[in-house]
PDBQT receptor file of N, H, CA, C and O in Angstrom, charges set to zero:
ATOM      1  N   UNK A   1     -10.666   2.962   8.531  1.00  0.00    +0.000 N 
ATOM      2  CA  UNK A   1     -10.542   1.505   8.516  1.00  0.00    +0.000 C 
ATOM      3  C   UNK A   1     -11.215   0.933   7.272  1.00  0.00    +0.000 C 
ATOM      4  O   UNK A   1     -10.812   0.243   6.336  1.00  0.00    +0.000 OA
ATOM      5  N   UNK A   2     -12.338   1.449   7.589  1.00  0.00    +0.000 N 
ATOM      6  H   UNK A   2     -12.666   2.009   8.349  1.00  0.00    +0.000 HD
ATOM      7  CA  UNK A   2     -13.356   0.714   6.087  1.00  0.00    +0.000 C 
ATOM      8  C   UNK A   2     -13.024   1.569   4.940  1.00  0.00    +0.000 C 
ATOM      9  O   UNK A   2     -13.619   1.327   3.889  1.00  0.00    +0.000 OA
ATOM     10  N   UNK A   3     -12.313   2.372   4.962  1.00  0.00    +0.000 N 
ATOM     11  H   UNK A   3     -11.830   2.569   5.815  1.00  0.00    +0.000 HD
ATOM     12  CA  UNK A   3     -11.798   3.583   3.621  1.00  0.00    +0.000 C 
ATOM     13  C   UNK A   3     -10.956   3.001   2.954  1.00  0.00    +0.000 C 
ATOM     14  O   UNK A   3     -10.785   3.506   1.844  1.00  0.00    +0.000 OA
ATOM     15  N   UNK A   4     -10.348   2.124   3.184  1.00  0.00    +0.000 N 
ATOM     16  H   UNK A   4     -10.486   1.713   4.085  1.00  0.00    +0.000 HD
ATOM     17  CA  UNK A   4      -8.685   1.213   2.572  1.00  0.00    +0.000 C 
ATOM     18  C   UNK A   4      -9.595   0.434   1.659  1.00  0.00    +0.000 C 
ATOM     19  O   UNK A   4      -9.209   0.628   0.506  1.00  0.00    +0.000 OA
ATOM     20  N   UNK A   5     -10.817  -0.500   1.692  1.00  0.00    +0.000 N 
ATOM     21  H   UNK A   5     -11.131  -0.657   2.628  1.00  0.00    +0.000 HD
ATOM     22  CA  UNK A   5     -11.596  -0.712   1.503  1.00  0.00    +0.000 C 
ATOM     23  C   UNK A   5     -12.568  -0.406  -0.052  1.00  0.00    +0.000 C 
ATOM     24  O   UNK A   5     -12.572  -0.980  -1.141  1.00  0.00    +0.000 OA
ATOM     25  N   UNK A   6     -13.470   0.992   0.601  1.00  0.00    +0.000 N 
ATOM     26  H   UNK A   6     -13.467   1.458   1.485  1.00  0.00    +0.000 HD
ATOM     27  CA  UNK A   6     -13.471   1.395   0.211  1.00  0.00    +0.000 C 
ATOM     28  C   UNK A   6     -12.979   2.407  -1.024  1.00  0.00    +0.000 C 
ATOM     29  O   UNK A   6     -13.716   2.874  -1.892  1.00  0.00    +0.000 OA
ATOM     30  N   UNK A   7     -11.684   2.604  -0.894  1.00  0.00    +0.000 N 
ATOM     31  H   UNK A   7     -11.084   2.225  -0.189  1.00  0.00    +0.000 HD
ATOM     32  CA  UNK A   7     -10.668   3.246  -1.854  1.00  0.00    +0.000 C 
ATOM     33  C   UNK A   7     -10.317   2.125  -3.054  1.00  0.00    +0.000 C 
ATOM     34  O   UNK A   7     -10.556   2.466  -4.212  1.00  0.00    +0.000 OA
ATOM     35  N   UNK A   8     -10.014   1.407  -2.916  1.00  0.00    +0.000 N 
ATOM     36  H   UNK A   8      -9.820   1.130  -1.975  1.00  0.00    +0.000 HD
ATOM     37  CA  UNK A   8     -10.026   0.103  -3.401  1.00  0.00    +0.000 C 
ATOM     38  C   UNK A   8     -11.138   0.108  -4.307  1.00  0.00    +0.000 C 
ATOM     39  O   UNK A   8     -10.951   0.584  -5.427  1.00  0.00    +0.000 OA
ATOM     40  N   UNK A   9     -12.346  -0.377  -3.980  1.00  0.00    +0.000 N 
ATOM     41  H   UNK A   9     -12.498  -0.764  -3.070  1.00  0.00    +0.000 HD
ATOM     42  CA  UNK A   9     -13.694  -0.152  -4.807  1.00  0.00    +0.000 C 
ATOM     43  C   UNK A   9     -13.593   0.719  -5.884  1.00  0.00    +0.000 C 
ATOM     44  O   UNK A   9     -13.755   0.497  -7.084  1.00  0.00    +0.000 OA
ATOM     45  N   UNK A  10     -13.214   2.051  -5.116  1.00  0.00    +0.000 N 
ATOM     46  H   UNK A  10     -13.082   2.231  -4.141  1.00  0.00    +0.000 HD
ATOM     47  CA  UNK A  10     -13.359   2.975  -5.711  1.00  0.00    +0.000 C 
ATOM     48  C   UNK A  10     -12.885   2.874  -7.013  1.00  0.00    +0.000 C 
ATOM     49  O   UNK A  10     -13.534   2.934  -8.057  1.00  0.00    +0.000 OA
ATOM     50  N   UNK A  11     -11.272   2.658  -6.795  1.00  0.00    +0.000 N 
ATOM     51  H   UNK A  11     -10.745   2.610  -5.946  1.00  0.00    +0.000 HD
ATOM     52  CA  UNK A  11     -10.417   3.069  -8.344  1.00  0.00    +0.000 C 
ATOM     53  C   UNK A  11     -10.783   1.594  -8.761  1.00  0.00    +0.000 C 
ATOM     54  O   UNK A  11     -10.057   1.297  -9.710  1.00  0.00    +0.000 OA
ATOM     55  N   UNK A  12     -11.580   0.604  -8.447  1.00  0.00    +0.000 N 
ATOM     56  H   UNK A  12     -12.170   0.845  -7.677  1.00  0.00    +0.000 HD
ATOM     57  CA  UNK A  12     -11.843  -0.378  -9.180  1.00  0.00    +0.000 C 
ATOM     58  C   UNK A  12     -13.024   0.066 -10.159  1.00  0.00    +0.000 C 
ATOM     59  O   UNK A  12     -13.132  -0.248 -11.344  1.00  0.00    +0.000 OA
ATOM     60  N   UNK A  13     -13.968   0.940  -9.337  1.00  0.00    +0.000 N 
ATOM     61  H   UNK A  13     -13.880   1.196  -8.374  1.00  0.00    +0.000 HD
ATOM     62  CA  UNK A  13     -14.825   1.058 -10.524  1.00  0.00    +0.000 C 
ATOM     63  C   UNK A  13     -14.565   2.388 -11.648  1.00  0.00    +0.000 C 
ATOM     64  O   UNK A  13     -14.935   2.473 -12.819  1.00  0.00    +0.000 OA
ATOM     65  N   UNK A  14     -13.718   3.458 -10.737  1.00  0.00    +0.000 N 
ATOM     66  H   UNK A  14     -13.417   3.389  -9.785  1.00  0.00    +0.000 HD
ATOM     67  CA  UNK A  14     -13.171   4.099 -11.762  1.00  0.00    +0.000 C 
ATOM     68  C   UNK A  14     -12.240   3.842 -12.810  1.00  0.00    +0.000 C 
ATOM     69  O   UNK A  14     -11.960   4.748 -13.594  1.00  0.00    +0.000 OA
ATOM     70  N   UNK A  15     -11.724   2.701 -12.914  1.00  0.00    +0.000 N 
ATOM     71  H   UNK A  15     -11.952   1.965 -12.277  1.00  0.00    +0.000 HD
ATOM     72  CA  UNK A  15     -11.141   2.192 -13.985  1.00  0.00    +0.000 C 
ATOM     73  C   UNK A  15     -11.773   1.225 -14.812  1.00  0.00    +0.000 C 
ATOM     74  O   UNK A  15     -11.216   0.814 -15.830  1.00  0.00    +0.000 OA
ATOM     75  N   UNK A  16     -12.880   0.836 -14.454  1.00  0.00    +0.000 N 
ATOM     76  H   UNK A  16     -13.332   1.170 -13.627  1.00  0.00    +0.000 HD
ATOM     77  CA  UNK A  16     -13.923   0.499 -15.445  1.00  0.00    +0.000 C 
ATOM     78  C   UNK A  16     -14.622   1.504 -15.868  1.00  0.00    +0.000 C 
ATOM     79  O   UNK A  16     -15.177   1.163 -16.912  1.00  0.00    +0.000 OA
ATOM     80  N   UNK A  17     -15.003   3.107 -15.443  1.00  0.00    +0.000 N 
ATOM     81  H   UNK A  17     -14.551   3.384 -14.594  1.00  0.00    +0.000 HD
ATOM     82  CA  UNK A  17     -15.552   3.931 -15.632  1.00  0.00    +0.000 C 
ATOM     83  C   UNK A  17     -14.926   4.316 -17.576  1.00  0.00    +0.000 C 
ATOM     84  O   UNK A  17     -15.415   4.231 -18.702  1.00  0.00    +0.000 OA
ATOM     85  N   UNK A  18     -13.342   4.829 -16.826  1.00  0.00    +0.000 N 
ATOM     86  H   UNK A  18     -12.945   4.898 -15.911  1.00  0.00    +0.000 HD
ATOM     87  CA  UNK A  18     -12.725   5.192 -17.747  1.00  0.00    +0.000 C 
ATOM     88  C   UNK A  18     -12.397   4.137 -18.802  1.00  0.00    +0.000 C 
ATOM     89  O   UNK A  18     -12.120   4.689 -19.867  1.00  0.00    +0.000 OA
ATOM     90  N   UNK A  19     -12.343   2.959 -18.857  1.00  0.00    +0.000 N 
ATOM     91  H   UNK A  19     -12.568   2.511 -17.992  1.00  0.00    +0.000 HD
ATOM     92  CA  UNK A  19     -12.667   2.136 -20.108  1.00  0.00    +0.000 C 
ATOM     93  C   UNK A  19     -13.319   2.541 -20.712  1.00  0.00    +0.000 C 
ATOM     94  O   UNK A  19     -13.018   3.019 -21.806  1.00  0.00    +0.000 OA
ATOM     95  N   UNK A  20     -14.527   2.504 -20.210  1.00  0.00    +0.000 N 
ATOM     96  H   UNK A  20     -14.772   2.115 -19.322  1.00  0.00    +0.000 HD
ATOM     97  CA  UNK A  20     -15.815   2.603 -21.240  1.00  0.00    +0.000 C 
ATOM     98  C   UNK A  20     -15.905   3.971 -21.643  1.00  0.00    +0.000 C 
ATOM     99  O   UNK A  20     -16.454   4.136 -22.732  1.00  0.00    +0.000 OA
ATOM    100  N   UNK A  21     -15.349   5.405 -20.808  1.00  0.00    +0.000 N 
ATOM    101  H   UNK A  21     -14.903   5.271 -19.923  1.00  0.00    +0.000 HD
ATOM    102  CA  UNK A  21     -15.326   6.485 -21.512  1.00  0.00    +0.000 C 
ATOM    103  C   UNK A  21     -14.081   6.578 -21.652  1.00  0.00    +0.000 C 
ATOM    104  O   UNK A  21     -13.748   5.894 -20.684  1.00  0.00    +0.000 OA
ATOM    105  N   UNK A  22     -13.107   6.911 -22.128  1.00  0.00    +0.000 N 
ATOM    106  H   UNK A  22     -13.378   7.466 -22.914  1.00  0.00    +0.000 HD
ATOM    107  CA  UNK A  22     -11.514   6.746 -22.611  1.00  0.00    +0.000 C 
ATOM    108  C   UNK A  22     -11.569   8.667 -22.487  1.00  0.00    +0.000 C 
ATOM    109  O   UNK A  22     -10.692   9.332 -21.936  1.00  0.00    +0.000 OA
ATOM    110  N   UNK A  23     -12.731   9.195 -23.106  1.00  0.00    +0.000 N 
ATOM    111  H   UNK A  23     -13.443   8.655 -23.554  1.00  0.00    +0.000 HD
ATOM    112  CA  UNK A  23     -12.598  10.527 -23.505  1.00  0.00    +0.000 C 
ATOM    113  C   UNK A  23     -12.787  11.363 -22.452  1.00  0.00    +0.000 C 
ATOM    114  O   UNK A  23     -12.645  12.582 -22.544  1.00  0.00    +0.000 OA
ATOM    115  N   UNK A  24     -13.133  10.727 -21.343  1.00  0.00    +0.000 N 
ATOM    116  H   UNK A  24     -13.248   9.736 -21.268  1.00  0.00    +0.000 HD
ATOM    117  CA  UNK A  24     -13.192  11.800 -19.451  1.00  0.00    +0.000 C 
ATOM    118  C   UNK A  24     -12.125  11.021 -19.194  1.00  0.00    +0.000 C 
ATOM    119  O   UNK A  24     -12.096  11.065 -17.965  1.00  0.00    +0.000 OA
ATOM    120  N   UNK A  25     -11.241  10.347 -19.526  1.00  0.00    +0.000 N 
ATOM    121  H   UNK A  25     -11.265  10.311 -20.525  1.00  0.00    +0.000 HD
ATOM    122  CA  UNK A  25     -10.491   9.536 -18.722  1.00  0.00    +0.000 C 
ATOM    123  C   UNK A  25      -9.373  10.846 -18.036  1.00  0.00    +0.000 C 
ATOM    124  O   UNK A  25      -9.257  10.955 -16.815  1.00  0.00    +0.000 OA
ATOM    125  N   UNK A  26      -8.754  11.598 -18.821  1.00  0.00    +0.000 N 
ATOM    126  H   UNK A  26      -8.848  11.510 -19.812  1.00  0.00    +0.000 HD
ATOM    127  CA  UNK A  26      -7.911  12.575 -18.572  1.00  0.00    +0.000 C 
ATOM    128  C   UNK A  26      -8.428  13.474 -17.208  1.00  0.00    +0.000 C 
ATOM    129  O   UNK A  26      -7.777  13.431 -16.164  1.00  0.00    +0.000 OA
ATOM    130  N   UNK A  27      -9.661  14.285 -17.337  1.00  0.00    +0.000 N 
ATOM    131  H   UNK A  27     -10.190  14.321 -18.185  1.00  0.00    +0.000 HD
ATOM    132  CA  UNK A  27      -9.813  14.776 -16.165  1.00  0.00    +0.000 C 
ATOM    133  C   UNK A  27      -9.921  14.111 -14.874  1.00  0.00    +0.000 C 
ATOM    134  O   UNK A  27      -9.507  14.671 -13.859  1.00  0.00    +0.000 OA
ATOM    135  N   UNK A  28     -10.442  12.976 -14.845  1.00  0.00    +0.000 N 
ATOM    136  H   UNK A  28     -10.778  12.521 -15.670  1.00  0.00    +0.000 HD
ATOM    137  CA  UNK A  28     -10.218  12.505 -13.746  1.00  0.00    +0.000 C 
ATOM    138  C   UNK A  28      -9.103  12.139 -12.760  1.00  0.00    +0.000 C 
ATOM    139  O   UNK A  28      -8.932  12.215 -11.543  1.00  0.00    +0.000 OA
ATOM    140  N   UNK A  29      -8.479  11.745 -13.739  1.00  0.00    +0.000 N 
ATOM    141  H   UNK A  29      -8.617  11.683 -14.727  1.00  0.00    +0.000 HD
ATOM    142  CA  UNK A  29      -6.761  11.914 -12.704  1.00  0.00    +0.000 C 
ATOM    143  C   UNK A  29      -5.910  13.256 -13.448  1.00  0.00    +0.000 C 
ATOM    144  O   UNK A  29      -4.809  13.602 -13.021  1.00  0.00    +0.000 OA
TER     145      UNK A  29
């Protein structure tokens, strides 16, 4: 329930992650 949520968050902050590193961006997805 709270994971939909959560998941959400998630690739929200992993796509600010990968902004700021462009150069891990590849392994992660």
């Amino acid at each position: 329930m709270a994971s939909l949520g959560s998941d959400m968050l998630d690739a929200f902050v992993r796509s600010i992650l990968i902004n700021r590193n462009n150069r891990l961006a590849a392994p992660i997805y």
